[in-house]
C-alpha positions as CSV (number, residue, x, y, z in Angstrom):
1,X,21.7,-4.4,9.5
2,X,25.0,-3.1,11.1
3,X,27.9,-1.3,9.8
4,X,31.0,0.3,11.3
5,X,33.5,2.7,10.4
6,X,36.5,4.0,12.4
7,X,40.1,5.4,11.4
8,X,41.9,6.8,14.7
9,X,38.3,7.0,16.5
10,X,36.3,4.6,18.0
11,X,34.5,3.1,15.9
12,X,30.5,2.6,16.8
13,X,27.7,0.8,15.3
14,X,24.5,1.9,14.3
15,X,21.2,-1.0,15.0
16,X,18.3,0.2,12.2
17,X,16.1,-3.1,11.7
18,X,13.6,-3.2,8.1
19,X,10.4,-1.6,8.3
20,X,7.3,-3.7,7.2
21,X,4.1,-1.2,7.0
22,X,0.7,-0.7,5.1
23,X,-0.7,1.7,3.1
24,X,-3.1,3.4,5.0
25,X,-1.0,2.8,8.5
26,X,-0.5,6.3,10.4
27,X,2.7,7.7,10.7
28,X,5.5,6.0,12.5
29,X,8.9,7.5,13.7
30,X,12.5,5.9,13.1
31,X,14.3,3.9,15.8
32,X,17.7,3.5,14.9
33,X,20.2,3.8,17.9
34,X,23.8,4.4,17.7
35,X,26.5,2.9,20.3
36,X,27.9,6.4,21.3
37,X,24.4,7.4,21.9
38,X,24.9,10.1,19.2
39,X,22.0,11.6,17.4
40,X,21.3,9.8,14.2
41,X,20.0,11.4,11.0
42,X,17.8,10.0,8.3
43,X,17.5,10.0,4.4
44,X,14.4,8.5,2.1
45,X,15.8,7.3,-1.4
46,X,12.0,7.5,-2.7
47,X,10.2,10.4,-1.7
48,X,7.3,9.6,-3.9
49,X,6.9,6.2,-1.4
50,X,7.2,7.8,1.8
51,X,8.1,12.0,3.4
52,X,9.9,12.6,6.0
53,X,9.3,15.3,8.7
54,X,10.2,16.8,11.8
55,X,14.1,14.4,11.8
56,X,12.6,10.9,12.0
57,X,8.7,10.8,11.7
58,X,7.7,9.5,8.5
59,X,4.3,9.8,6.4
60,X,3.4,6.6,3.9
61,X,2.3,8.2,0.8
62,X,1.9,5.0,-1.4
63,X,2.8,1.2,-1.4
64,X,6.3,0.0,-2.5
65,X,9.4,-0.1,-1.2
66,X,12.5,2.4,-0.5
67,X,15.7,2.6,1.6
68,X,16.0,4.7,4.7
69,X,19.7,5.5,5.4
70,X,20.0,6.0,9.4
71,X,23.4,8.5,9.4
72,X,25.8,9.3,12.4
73,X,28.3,11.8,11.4
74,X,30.7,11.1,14.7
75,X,32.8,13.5,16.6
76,X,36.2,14.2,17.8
77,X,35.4,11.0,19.5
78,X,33.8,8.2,17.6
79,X,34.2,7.6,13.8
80,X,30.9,7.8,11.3
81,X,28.8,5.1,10.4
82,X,26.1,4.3,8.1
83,X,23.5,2.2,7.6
84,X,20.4,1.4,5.1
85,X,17.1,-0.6,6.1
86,X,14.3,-1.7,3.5
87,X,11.2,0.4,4.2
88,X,8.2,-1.8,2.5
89,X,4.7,-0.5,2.3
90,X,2.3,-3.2,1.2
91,X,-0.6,-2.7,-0.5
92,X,-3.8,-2.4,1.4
93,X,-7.0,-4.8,0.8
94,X,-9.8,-3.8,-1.4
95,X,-13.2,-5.5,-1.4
96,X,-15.6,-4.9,-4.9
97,X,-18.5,-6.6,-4.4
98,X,-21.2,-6.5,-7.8
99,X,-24.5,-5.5,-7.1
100,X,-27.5,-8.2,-7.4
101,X,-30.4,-7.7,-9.5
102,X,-33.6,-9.3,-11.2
103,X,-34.9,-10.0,-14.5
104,X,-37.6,-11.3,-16.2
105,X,-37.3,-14.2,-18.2
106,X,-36.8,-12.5,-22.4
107,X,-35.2,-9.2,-21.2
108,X,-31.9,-8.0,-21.5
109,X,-29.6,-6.6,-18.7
110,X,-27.1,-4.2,-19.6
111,X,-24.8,-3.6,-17.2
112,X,-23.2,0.5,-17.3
113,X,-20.0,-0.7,-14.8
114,X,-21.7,0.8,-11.8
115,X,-23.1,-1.7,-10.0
116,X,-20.9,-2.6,-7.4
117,X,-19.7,-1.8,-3.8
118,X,-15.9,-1.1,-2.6
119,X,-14.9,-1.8,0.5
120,X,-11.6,-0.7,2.4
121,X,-10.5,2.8,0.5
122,X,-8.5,5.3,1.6
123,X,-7.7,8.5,1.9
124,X,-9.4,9.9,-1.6
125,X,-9.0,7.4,-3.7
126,X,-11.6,6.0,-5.8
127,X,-13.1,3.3,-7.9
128,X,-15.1,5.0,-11.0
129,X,-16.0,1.9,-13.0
130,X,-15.5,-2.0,-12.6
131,X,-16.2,-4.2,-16.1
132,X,-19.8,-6.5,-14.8
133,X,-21.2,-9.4,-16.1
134,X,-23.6,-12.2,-16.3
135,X,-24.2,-14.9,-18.4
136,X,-27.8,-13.9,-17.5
137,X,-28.1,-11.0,-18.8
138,X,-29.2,-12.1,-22.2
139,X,-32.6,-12.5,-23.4
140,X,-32.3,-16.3,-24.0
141,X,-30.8,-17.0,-20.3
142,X,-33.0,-19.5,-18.9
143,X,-34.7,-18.8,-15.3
144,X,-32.3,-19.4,-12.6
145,X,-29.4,-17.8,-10.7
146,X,-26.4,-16.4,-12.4
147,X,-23.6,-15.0,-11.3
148,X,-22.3,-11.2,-11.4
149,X,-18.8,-10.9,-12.2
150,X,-16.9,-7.9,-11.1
151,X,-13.0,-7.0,-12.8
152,X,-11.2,-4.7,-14.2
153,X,-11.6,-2.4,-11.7
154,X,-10.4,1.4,-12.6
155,X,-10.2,4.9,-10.4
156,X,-7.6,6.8,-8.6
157,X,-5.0,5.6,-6.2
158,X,-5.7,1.5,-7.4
159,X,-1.9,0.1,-7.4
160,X,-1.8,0.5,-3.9
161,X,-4.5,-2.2,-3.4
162,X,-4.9,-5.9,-3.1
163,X,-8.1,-6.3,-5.3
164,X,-10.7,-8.9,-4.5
165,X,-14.4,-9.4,-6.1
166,X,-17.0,-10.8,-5.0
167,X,-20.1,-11.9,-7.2
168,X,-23.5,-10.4,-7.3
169,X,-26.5,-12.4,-8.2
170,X,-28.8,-11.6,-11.1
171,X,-32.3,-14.0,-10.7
């Protein structure tokens, strides 16, 4: 995105492209450039998205998205100009795999909503529980295979996740 603004100064234009990051990617400075090869400043609409330090390095705190104005205030020379790109954070993937298990034919499995495996967290968040079942886990189910189901995963720091499961078997 471009914009220019001049009134009896040259005008100049500011080049600030979107950002497409990840949650979980390291931090990344700003590149906007301005045609008088002035400094340019920068602004984060959502602070709770992403922080920014030290002028133009920024720090993804979650997934979403937020503006970043890039700012050049001019000079006895060049007018200002502004600009806003789209800074969006997609969620990272997260694997929860159920556990397998056996049973003997006239038992009765009760699952407690631990039995499973994540894959891909971050940072310190955390899956504490994940809803499991099997249509095998009742006393009547006939000898075989059956699938465990994994869903409803809950914990800390979920919503910036793409959630898959993955079924456990219970023999």
């Amino acid at each position: 995105t471009q914009e220019t603004f001049a009134a009896d100064k040259t005008a100049q234009t500011i080049t600030f492209a979107d950002i497409n990051k990840a949650y979980g990617d390291g931090p990344f400075s700003l590149e906007a450039s301005a045609s008088s090869g002035l400094p340019v400043t920068y602004a984060i609409s959502d602070t709770n998205i992403a922080s920014l330090a030290g002028g133009s390095n920024v720090t993804i705190l979650v997934a979403g998205e937020t503006d970043i104005t890039a700012t050049q205030t001019g000079n006895e020379e060049f007018a200002a100009a502004i600009v806003t790109a789209r800074l969006t954070v997609a969620r990272a993937p997260l694997l929860i795999t159920a556990g397998s298990t056996n049973k003997v034919y006239g038992e009765t499995v009760v699952f407690t909503g631990s039995e499973f495996t994540p894959a891909g967290l971050l940072f310190s968040d955390s899956v504490t529980n994940v809803f499991i079942s099997s249509d095998g886990a009742t006393n009547t189910a006939g000898v075989g295979d059956y699938a465990v189901v994994a869903s409803a995963a809950s914990g800390n720091g979920l919503s910036n996740y793409d959630i898959t499961y993955s079924n456990g078997t219970l023999s």
